[in-house]
Backbone as JSON, one array per atom type, in Angstrom:
{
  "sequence": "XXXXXXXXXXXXXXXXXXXXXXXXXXXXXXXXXXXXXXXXXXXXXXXXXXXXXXXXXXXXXXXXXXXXXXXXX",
  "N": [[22.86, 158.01, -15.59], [22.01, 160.17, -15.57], [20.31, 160.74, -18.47], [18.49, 159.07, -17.55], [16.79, 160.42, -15.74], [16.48, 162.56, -16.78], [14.36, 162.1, -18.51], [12.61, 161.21, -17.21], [11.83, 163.78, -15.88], [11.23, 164.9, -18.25], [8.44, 163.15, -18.8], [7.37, 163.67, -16.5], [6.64, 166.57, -16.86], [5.03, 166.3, -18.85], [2.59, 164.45, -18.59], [2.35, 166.3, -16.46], [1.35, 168.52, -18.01], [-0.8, 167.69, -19.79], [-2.52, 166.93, -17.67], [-3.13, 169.63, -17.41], [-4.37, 170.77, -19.4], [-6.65, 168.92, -19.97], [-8.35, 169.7, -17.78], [-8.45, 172.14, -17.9], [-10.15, 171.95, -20.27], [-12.56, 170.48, -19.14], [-13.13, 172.45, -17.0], [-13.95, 174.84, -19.16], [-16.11, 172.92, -20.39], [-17.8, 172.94, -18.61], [-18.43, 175.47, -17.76], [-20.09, 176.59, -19.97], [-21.8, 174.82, -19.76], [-22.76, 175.46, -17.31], [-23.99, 178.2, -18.78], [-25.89, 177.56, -20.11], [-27.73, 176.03, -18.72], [-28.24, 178.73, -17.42], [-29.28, 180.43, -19.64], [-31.48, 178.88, -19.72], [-32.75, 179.45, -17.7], [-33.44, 182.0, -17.79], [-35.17, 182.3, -20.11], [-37.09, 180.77, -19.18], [-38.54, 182.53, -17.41], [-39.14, 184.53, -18.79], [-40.92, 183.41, -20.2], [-42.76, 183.12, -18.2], [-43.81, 185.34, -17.49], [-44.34, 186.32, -20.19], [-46.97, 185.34, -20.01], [-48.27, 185.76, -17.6], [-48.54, 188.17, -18.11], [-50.21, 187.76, -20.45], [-52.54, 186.86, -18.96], [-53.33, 189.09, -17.35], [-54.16, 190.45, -19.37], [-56.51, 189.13, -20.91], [-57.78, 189.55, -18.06], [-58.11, 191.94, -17.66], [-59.93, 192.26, -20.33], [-62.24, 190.8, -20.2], [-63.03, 192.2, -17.41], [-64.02, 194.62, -18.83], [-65.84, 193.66, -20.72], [-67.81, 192.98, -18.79], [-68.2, 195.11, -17.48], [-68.81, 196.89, -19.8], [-71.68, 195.4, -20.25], [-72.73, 195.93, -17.84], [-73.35, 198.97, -18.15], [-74.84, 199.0, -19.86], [-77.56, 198.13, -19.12]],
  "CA": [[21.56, 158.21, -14.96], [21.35, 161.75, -16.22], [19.47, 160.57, -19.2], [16.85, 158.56, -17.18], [16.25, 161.45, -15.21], [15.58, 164.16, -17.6], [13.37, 161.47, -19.24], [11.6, 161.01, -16.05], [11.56, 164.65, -15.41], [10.05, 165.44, -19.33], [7.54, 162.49, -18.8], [6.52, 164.4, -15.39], [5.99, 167.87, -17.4], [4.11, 166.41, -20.1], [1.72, 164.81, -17.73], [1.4, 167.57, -15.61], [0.54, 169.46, -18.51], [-1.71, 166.81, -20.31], [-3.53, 166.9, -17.3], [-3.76, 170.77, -16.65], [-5.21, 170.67, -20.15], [-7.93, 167.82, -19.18], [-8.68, 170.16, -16.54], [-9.36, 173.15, -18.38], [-11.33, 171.6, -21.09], [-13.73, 170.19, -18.26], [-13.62, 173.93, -17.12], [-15.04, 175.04, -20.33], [-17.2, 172.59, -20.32], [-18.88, 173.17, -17.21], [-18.99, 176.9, -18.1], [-20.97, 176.27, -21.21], [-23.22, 173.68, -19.36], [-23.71, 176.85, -16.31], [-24.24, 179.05, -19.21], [-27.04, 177.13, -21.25], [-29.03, 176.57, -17.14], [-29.16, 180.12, -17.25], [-30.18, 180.88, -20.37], [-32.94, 178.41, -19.62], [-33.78, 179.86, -16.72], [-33.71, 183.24, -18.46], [-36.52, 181.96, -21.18], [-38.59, 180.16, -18.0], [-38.37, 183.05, -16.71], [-39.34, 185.24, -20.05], [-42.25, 182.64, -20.55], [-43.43, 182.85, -17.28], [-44.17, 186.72, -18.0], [-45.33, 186.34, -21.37], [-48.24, 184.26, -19.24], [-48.93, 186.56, -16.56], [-49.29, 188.99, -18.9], [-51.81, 187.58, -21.43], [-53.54, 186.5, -17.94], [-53.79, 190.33, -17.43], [-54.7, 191.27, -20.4], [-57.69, 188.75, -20.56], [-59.21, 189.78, -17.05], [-58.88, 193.73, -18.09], [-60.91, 192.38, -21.55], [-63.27, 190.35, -19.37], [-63.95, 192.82, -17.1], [-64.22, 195.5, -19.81], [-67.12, 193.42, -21.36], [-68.6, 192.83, -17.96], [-68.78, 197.1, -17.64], [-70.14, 196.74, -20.86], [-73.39, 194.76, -19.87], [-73.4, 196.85, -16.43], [-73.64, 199.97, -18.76], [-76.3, 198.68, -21.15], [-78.52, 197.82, -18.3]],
  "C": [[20.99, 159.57, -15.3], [20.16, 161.8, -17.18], [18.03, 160.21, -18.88], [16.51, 159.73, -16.65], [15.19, 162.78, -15.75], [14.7, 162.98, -18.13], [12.02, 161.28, -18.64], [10.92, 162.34, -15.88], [10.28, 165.19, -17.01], [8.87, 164.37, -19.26], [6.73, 163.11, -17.54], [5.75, 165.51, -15.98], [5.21, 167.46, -18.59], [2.83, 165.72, -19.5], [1.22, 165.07, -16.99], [0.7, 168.69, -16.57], [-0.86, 168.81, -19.81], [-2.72, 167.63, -19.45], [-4.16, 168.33, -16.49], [-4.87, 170.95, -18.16], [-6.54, 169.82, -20.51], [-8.9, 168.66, -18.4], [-9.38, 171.57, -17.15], [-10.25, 172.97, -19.44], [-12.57, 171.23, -20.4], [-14.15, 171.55, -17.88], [-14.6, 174.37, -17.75], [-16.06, 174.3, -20.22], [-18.08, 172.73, -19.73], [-19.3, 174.5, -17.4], [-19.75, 177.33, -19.07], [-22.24, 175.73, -20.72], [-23.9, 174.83, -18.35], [-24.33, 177.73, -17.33], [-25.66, 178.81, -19.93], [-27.68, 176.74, -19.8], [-29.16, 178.01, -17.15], [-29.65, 180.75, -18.18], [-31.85, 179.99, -20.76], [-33.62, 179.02, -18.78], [-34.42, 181.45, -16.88], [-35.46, 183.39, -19.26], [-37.06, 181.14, -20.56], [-39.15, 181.48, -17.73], [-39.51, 184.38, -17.44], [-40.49, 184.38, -20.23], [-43.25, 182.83, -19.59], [-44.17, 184.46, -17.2], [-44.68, 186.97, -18.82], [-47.01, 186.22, -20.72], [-48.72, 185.17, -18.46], [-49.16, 187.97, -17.17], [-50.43, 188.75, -19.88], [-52.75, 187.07, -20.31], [-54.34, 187.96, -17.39], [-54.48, 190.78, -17.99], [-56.05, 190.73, -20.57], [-58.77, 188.93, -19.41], [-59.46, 191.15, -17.29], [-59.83, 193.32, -19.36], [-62.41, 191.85, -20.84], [-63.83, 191.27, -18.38], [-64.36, 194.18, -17.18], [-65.5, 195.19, -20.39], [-67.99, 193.11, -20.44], [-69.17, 194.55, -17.17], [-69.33, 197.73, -18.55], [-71.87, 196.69, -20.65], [-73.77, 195.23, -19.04], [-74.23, 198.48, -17.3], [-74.69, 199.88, -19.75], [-77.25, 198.93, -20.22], [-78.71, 199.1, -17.83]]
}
């Protein structure tokens, strides 16, 4: 019975370690998948600034050419 045993016992350690390696590949994975949401939310984030800046920059030009026409007059 010695034999079944250790056979039993190396079929236990190979999948307990199958499935610690299952386990950390999902890991990774998930830490890849958190990592690419935040570099989206990074470049939403970076877009959403681009925007509120050229929204700036168009009302200082707009009402640059509207101190214009005050100053003509």
């Amino acid at each position: 019975m010695g034999f079944i045993d250790d056979a039993k016992d190396a079929v236990d350690a190979t999948g307990k370690k199958i499935g610690r390696a299952v386990d950390d590949a999902k890991d990774r994975i998930e830490d890849k998948v958190d990592e690419g949401k935040a570099d989206a939310k990074v470049k939403h984030a970076e877009a959403e600034v681009r925007q509120a800046e050229a929204e700036r920059d168009t009302t200082e030009a707009k009402n640059d050419y509207k101190a214009t026409l005050r100053d003509d007059n």
